[in-house]
KOLMIZA-438589 format. One line per field, with one value per residue: z, x, y of N, C-alpha, C, O, CB in turn; residue number from 1; residue in one letter. Coordinates in Angstrom, 3 decimals, always signed. Glycine has a CB too. Layout:
BEGIN
n_c3: Z:...
n_c1: X:...
n_c2: Y:...
ca_c3: Z:...
ca_c1: X:...
ca_c2: Y:...
c_c3: Z:...
c_c1: X:...
c_c2: Y:...
o_c3: Z:...
o_c1: X:...
o_c2: Y:...
cb_c3: Z:...
cb_c1: X:...
cb_c2: Y:...
nr: NUM:...
rest: a:...
***
This chain:
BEGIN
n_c3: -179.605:-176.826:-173.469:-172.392:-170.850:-170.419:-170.486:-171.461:-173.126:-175.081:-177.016:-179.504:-182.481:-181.448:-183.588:-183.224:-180.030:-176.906:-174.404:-172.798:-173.095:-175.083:-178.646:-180.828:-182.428:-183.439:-184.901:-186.443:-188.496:-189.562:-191.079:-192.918:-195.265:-198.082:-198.037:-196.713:-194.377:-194.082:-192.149:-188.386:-185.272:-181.992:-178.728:-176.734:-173.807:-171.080:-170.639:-171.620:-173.071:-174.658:-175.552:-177.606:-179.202:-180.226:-181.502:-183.500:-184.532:-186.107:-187.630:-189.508:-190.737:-191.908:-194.997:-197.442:-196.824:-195.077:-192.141:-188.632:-185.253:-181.834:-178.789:-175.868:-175.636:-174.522:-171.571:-168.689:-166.384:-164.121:-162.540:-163.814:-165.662:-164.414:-164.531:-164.066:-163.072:-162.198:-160.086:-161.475:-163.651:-165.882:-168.350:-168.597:-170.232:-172.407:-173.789:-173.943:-175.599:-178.316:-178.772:-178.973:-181.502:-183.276:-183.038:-183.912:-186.183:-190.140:-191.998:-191.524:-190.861:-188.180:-185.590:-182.696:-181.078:-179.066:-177.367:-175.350:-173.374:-175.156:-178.864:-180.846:-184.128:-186.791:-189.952:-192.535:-194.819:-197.249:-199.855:-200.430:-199.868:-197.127:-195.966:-193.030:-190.621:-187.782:-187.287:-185.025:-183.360:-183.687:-181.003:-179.430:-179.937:-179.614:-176.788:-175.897:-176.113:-174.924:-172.079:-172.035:-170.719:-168.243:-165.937:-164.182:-165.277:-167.658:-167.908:-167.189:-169.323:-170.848:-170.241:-170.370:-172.424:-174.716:-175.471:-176.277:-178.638:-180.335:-179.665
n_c1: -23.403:-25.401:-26.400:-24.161:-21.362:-21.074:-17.912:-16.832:-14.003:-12.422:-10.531:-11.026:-13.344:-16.597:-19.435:-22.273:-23.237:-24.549:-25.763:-27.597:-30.813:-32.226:-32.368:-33.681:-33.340:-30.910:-31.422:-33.012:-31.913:-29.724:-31.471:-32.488:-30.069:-29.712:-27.774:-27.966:-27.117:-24.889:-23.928:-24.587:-23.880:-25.952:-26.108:-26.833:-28.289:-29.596:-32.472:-36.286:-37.399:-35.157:-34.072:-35.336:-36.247:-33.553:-33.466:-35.109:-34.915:-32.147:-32.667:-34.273:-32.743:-31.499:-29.949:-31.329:-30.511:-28.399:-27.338:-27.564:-26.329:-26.669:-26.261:-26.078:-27.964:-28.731:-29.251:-27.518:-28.566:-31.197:-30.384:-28.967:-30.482:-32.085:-34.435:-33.584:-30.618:-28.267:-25.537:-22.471:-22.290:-24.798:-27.222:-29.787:-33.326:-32.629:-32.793:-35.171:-36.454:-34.849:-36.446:-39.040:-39.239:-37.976:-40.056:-41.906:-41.858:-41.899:-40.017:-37.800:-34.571:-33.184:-30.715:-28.895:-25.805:-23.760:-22.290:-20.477:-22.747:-24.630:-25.085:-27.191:-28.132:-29.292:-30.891:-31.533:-33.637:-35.274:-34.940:-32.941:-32.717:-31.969:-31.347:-31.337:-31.423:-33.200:-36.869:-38.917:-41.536:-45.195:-46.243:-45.066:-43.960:-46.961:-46.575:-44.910:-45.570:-47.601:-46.230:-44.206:-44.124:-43.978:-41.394:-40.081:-41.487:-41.433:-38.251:-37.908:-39.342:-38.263:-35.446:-36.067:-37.487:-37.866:-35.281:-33.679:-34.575:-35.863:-34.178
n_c2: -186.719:-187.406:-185.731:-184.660:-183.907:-180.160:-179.079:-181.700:-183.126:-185.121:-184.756:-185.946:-186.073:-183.926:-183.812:-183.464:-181.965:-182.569:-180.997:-181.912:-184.425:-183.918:-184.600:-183.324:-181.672:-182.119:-184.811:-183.748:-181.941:-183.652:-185.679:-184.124:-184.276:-185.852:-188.256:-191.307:-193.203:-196.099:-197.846:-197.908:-197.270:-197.610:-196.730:-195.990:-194.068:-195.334:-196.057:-196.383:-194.542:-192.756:-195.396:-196.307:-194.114:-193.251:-195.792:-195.444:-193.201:-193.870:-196.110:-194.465:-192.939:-194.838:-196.096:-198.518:-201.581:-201.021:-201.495:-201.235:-201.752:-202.169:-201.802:-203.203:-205.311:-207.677:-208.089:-209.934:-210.280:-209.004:-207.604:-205.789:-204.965:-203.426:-200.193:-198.020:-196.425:-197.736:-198.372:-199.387:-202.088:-201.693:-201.799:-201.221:-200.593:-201.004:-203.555:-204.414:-202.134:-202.404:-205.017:-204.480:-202.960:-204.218:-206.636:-205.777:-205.015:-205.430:-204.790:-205.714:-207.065:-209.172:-210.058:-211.379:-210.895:-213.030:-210.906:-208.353:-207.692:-208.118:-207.444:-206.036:-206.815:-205.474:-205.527:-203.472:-204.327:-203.886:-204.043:-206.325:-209.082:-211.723:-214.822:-217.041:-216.134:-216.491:-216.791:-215.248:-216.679:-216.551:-216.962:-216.151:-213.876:-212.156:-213.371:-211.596:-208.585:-209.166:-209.139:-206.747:-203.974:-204.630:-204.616:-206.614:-208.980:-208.889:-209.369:-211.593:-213.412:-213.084:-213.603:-217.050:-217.130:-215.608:-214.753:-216.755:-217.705:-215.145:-213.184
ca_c3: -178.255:-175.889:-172.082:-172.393:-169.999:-171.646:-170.554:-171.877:-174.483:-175.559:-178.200:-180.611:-183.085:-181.777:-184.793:-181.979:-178.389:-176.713:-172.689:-171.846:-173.551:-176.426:-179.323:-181.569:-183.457:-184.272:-185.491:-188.231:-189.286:-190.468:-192.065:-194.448:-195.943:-199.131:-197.710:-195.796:-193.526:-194.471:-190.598:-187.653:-183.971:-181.246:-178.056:-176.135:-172.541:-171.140:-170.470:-172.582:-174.652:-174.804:-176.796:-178.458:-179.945:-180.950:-182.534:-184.667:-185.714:-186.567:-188.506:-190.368:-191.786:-192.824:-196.324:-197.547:-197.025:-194.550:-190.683:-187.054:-184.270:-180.964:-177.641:-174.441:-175.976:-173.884:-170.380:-167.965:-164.704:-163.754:-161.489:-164.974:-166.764:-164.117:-165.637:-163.200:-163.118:-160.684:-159.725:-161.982:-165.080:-166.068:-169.580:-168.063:-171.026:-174.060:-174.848:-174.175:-176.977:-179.259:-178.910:-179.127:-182.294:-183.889:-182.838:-184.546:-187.751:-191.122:-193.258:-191.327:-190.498:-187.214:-185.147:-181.476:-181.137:-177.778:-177.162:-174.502:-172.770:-176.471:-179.884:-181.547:-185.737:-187.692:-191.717:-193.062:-196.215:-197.815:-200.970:-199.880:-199.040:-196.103:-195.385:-192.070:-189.339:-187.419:-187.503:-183.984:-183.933:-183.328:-180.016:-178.323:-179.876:-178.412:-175.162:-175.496:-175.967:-173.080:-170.334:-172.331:-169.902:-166.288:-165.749:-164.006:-166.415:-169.230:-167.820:-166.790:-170.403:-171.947:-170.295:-170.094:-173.700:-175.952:-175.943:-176.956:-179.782:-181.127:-180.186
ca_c1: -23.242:-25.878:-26.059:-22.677:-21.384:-20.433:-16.786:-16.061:-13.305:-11.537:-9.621:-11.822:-14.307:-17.687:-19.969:-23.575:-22.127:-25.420:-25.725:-29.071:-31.637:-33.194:-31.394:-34.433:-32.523:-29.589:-31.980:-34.118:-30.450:-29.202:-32.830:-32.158:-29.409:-30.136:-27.520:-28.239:-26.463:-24.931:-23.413:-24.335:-23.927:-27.299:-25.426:-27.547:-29.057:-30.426:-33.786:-37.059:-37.611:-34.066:-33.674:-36.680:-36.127:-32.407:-33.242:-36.141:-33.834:-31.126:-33.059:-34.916:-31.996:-29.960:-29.990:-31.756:-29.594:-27.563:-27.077:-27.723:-25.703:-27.460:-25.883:-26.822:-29.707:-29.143:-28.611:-27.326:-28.962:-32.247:-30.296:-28.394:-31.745:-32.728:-35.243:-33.308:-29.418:-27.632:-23.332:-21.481:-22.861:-26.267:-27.643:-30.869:-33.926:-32.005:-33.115:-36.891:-36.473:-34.821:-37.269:-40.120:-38.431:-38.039:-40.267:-43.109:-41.708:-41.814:-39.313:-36.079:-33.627:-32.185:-30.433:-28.197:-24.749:-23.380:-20.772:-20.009:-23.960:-25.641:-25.152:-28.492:-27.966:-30.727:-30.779:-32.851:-33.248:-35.966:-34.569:-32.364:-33.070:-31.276:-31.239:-30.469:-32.026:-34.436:-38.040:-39.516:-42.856:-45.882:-47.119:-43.833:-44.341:-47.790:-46.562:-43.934:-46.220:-48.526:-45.719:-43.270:-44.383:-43.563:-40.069:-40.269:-42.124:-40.617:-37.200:-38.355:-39.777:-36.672:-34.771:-36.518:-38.009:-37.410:-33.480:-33.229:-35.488:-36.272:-32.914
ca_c2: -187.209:-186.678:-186.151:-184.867:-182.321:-178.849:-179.465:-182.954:-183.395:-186.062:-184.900:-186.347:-184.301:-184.841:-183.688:-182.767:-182.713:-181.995:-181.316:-183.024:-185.503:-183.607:-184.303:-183.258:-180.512:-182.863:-185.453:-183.156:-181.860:-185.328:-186.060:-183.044:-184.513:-186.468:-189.343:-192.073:-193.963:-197.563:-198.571:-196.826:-197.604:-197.322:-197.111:-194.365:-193.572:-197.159:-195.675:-196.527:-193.532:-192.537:-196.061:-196.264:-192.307:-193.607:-196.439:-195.159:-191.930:-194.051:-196.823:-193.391:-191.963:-195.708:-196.935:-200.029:-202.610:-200.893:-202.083:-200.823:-202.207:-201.792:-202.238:-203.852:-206.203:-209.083:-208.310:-210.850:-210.491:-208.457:-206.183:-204.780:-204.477:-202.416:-199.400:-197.044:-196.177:-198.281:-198.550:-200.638:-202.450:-200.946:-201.713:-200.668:-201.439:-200.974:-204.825:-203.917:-201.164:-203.183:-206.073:-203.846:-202.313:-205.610:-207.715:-205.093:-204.477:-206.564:-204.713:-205.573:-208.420:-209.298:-211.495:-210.898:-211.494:-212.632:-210.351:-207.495:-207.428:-208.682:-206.534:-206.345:-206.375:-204.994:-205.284:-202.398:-205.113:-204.289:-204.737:-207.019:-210.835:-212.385:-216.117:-217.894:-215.649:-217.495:-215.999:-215.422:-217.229:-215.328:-217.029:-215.864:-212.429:-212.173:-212.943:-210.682:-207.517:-208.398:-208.464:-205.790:-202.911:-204.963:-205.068:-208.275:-209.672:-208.997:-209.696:-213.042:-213.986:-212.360:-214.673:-217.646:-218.035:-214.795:-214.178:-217.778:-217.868:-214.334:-212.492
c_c3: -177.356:-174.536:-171.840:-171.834:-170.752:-171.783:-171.072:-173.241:-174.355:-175.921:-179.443:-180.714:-182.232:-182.480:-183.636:-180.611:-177.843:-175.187:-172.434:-172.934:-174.962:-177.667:-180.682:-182.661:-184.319:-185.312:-187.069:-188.894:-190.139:-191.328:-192.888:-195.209:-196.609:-198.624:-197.075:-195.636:-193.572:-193.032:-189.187:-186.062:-182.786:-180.099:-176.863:-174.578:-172.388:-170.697:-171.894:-173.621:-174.932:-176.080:-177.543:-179.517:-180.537:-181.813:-183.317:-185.316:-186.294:-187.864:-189.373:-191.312:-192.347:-193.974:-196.417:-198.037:-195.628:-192.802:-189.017:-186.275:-182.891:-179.816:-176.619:-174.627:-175.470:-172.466:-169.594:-167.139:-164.793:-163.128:-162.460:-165.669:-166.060:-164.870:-164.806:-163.118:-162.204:-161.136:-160.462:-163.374:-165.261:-167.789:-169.469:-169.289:-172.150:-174.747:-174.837:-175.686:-177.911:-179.715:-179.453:-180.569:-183.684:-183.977:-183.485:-185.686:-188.598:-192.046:-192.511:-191.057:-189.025:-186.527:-184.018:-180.948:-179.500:-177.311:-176.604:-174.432:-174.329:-177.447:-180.377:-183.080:-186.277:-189.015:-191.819:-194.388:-196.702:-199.435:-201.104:-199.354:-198.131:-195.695:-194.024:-190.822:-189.056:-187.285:-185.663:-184.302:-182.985:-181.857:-179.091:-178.469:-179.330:-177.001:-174.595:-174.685:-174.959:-171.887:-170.584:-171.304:-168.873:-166.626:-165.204:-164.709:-168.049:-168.956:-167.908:-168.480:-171.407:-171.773:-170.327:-171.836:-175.007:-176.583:-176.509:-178.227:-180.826:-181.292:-180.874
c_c1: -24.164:-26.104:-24.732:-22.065:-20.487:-18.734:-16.208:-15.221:-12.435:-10.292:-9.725:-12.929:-15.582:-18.831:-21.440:-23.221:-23.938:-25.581:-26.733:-29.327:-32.168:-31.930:-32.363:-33.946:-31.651:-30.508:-32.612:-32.969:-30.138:-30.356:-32.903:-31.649:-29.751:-29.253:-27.693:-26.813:-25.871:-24.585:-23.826:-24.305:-24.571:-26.376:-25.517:-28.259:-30.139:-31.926:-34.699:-37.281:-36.494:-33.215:-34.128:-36.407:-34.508:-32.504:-33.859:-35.323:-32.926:-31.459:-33.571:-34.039:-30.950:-30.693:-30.589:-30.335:-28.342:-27.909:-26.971:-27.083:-25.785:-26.717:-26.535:-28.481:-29.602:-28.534:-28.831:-28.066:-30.295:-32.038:-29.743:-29.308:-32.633:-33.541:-34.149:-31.781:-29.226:-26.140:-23.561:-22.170:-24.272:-26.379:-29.265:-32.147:-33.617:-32.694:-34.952:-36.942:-36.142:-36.000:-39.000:-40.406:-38.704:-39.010:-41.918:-43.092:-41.215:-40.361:-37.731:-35.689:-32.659:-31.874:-29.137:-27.315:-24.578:-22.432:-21.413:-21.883:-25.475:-25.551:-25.804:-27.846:-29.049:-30.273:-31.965:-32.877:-34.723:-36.103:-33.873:-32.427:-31.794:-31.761:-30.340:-30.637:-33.253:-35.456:-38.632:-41.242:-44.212:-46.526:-46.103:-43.990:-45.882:-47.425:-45.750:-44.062:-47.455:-47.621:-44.405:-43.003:-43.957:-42.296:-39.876:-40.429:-41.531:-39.213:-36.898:-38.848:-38.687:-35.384:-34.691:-36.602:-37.517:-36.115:-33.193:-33.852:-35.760:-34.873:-32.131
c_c2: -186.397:-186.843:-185.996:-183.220:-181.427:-178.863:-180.706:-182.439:-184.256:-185.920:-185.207:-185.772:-185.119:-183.711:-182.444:-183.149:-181.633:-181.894:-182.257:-184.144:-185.091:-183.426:-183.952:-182.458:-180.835:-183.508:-185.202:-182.338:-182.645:-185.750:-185.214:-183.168:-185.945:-188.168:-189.966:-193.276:-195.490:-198.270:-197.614:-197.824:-197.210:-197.731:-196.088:-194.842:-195.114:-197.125:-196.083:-195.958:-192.941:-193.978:-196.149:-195.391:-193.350:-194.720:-196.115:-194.102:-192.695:-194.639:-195.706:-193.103:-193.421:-196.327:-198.405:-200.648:-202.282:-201.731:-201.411:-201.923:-201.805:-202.499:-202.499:-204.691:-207.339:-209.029:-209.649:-211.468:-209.289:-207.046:-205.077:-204.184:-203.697:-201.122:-197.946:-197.000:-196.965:-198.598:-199.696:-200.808:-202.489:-201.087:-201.384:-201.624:-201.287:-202.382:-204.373:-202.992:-201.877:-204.201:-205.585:-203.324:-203.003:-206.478:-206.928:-204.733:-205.815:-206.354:-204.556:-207.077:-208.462:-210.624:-210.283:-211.302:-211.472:-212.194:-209.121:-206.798:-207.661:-207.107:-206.906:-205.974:-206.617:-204.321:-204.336:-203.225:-204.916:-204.881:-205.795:-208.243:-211.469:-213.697:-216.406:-217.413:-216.594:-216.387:-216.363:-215.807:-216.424:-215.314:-215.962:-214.403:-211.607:-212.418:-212.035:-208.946:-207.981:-208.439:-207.287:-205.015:-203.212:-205.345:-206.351:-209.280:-209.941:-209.238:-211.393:-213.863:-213.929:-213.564:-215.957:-218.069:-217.057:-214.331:-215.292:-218.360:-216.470:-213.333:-212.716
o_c3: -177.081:-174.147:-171.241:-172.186:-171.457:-172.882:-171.115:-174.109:-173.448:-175.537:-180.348:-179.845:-182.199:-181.796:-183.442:-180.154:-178.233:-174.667:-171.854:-173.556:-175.826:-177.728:-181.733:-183.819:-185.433:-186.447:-188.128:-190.064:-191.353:-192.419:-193.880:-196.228:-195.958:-198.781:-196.042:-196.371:-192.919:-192.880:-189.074:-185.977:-182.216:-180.185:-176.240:-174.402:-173.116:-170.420:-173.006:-174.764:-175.885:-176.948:-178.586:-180.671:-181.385:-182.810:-184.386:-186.522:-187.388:-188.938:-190.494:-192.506:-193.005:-193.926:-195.598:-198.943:-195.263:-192.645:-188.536:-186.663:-182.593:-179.879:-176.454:-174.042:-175.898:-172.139:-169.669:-167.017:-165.824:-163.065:-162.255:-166.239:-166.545:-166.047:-165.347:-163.068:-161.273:-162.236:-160.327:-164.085:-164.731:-168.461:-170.538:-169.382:-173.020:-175.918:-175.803:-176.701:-178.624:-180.867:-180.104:-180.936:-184.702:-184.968:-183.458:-186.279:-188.220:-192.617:-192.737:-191.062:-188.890:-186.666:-184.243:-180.149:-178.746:-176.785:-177.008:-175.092:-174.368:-177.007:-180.710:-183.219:-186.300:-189.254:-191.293:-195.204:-196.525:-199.994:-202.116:-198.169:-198.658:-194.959:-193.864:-189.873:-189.818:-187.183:-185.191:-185.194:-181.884:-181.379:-178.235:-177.487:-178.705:-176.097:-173.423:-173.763:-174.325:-170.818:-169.639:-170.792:-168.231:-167.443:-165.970:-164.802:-168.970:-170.053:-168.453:-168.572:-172.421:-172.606:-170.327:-172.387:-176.021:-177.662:-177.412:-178.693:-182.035:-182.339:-181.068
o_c1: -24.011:-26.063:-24.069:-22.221:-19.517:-18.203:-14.979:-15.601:-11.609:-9.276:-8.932:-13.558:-15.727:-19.054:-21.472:-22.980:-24.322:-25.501:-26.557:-28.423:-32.482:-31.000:-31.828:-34.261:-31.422:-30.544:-32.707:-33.225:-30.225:-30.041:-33.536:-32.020:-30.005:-29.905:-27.679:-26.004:-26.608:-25.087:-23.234:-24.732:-23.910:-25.815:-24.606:-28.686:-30.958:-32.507:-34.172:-37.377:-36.794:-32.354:-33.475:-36.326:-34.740:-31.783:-33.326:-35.077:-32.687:-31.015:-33.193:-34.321:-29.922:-31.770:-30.352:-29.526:-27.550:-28.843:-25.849:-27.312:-24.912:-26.560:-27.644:-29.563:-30.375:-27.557:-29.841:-28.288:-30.207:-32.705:-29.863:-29.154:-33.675:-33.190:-34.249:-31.556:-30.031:-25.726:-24.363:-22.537:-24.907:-25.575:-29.874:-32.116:-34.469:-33.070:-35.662:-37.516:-37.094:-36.433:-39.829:-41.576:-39.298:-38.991:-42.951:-44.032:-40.557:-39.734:-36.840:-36.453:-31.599:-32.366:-28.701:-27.583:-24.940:-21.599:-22.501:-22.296:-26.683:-25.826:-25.668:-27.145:-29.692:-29.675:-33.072:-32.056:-35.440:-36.861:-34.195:-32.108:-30.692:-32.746:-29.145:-30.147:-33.997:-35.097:-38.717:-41.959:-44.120:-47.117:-46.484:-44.131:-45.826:-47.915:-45.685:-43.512:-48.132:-47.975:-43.700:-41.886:-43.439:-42.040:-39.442:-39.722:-41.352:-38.672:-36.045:-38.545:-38.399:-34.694:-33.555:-36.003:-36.966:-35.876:-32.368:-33.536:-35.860:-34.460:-31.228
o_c2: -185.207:-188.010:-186.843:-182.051:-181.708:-178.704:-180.737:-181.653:-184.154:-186.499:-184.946:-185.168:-186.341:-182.713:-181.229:-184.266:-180.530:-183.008:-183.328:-184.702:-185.910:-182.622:-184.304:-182.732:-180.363:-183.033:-185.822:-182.057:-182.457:-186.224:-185.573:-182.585:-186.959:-189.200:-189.296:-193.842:-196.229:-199.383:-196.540:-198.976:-196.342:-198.824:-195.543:-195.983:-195.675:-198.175:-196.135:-196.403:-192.221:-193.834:-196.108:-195.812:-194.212:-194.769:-196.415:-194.126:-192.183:-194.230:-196.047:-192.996:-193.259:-196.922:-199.293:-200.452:-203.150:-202.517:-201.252:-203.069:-200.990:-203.719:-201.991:-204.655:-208.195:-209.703:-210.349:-212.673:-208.622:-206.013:-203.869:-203.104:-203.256:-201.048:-196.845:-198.209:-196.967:-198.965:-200.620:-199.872:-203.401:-200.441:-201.335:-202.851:-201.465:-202.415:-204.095:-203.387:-202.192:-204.195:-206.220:-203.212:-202.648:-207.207:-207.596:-204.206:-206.784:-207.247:-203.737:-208.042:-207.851:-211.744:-209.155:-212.199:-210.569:-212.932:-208.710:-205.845:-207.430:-205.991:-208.083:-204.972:-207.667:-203.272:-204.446:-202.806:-205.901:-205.673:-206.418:-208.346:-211.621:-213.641:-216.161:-218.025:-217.212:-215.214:-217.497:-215.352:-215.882:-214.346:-215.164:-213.674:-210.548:-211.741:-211.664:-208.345:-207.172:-207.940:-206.932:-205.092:-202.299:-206.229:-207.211:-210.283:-210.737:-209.379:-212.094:-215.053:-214.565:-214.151:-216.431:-218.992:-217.483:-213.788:-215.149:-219.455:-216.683:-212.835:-211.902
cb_c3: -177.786:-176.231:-171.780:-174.195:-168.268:-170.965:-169.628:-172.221:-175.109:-176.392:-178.029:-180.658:-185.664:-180.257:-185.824:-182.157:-177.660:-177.432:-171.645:-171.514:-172.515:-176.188:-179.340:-181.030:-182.832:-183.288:-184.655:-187.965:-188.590:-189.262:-191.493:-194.563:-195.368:-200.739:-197.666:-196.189:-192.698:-195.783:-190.592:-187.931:-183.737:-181.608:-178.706:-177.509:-172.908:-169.802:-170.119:-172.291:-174.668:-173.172:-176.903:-177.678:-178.267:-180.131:-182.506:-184.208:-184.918:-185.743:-188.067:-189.690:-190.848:-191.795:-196.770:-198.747:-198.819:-194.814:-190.894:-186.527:-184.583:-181.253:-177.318:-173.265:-177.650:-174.774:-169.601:-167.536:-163.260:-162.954:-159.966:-165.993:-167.449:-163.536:-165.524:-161.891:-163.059:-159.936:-157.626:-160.916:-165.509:-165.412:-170.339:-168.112:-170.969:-174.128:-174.011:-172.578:-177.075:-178.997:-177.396:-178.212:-181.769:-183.435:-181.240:-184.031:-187.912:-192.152:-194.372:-189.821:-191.829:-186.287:-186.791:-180.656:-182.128:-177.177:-178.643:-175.185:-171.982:-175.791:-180.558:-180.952:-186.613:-186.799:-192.894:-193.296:-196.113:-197.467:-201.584:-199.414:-200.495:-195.026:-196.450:-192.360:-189.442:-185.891:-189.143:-183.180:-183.718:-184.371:-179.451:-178.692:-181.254:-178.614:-174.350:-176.763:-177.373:-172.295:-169.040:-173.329:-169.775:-165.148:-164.996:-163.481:-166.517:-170.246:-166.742:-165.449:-170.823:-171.006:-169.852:-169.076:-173.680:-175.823:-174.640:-176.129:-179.097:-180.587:-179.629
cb_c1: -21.755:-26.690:-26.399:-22.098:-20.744:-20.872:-16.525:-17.199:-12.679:-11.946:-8.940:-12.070:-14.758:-18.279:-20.435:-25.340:-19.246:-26.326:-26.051:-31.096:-32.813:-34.344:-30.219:-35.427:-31.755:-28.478:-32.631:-35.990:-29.386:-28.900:-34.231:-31.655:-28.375:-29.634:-26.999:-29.736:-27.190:-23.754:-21.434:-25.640:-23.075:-28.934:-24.324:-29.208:-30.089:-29.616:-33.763:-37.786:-38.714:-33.621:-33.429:-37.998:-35.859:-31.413:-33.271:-37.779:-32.754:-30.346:-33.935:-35.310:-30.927:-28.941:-28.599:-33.161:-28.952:-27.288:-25.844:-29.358:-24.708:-28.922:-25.230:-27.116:-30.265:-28.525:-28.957:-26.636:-27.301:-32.855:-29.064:-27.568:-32.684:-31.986:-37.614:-34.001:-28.951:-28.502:-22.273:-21.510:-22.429:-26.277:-27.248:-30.694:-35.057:-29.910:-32.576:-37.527:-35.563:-33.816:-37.174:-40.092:-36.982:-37.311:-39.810:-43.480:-40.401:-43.282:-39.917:-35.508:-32.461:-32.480:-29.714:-28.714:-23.671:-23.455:-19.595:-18.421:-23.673:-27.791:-24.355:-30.008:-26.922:-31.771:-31.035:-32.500:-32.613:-36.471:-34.103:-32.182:-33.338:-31.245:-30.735:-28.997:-32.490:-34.273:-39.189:-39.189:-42.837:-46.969:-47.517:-42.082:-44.155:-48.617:-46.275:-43.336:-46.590:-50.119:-44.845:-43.589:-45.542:-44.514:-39.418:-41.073:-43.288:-40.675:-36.869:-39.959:-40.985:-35.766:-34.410:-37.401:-39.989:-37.886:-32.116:-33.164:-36.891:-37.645:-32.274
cb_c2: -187.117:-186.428:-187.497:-185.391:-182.338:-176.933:-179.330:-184.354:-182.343:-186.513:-185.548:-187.552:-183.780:-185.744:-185.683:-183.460:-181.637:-182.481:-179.976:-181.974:-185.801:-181.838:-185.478:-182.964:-179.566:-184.183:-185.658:-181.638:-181.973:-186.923:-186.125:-182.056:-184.264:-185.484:-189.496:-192.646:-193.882:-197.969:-198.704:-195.451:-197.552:-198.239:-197.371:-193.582:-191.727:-198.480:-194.057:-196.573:-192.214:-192.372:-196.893:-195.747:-190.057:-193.826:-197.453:-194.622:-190.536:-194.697:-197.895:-192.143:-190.226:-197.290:-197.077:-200.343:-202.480:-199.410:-202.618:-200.654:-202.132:-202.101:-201.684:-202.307:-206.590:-210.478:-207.266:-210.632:-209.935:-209.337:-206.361:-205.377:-205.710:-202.118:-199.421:-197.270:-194.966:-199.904:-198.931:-202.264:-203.750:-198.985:-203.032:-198.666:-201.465:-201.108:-206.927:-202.627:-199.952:-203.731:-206.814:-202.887:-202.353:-206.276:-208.482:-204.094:-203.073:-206.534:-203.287:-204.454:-208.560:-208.428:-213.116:-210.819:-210.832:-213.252:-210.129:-206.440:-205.518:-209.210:-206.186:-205.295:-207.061:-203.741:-206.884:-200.331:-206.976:-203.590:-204.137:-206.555:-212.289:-211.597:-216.914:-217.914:-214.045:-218.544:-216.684:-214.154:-219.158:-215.095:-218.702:-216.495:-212.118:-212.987:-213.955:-210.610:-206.935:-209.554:-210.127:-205.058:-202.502:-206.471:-204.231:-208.581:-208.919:-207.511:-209.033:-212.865:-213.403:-210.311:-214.597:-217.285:-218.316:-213.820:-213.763:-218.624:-218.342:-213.730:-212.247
nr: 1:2:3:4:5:6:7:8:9:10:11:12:13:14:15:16:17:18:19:20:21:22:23:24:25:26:27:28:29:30:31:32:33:34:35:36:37:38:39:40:41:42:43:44:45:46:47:48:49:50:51:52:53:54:55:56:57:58:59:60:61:62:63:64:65:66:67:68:69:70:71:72:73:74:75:76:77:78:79:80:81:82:83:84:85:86:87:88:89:90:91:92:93:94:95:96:97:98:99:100:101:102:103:104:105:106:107:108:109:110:111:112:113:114:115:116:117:118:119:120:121:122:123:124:125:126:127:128:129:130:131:132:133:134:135:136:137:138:139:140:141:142:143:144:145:146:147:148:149:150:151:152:153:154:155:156:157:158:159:160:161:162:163:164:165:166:167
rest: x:x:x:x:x:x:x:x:x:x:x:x:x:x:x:x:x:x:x:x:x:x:x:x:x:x:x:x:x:x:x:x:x:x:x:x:x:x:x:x:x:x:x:x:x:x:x:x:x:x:x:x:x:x:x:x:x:x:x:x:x:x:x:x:x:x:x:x:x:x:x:x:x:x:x:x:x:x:x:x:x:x:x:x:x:x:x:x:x:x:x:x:x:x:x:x:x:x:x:x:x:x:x:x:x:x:x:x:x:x:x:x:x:x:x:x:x:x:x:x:x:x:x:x:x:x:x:x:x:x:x:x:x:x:x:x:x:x:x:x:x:x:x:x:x:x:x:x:x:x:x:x:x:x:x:x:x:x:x:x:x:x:x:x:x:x:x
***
């Protein structure tokens, strides 16, 4: 858990309770150990490289065949997908990261459930064959990566043509 002030407790264990952003130490910990990961849950800081960094560590250390479950990949409204914290319901660009994630790599499987702001599921299958995901087609992924970077832009295409076809 990171971004997590030195006093929090639950009551429940948490394993790396880290104050700020750098969880670089945790990360090359867990990559030491010979097991990998079959389920894990991406559910981190709604900033760019805060999802980006979480999903690539997570997908690193999970098993072929296993599954990532990525939160906030289909925001609603423009004002939630804000890049910047704002009151109330903030999924900020968690779907940018995902999409970016996905929509650049060959050796996975996904597809984006609509439930509580969109749960992204990503098959690490490389051994693994999966039928019945739809394949995003490549014009859409070209236009994806030239307006990724403008928030506007890419909110606007996100909702318009790419959440209904590639998520």
């Amino acid at each position: 858990m990171y971004n997590c002030p030195r006093d929090f407790d639950d009551g429940f264990p948490i394993d790396y309770k880290i104050v700020g952003f750098d969880i670089a130490n945790a990360i090359a910990e867990l990559k030491l150990s010979a097991e990998r990961v079959d389920v894990c849950l991406v559910d981190g800081w709604h900033t760019y490289d805060c999802a980006i960094r979480d999903l690539t560590g997570a997908y690193e250390m999970l098993a072929d065949g296993g599954v990532l479950v990525v939160h906030d990949c289909s925001p609603a409204t423009e004002r939630i997908a804000s890049p910047n914290l704002v009151e109330g319901e903030w999924s900020g660009v968690s779907y940018r990261s995902y999409l970016n994630f996905v929509l650049a790599r060959e050796d996975l499987y996904y597809c984006t459930v609509d439930v509580d702001y969109g749960c992204g599921i990503i098959f690490k299958s490389r051994t693994v064959e999966i039928t019945g995901l739809p394949a995003c087609e490549p014009k859409v992924i070209a236009e994806w990566f030239g307006v990724h970077k403008d928030d506007q832009l890419a909110f606007k295409l996100f909702s318009e043509t790419v959440q209904s076809c590639c998520g």
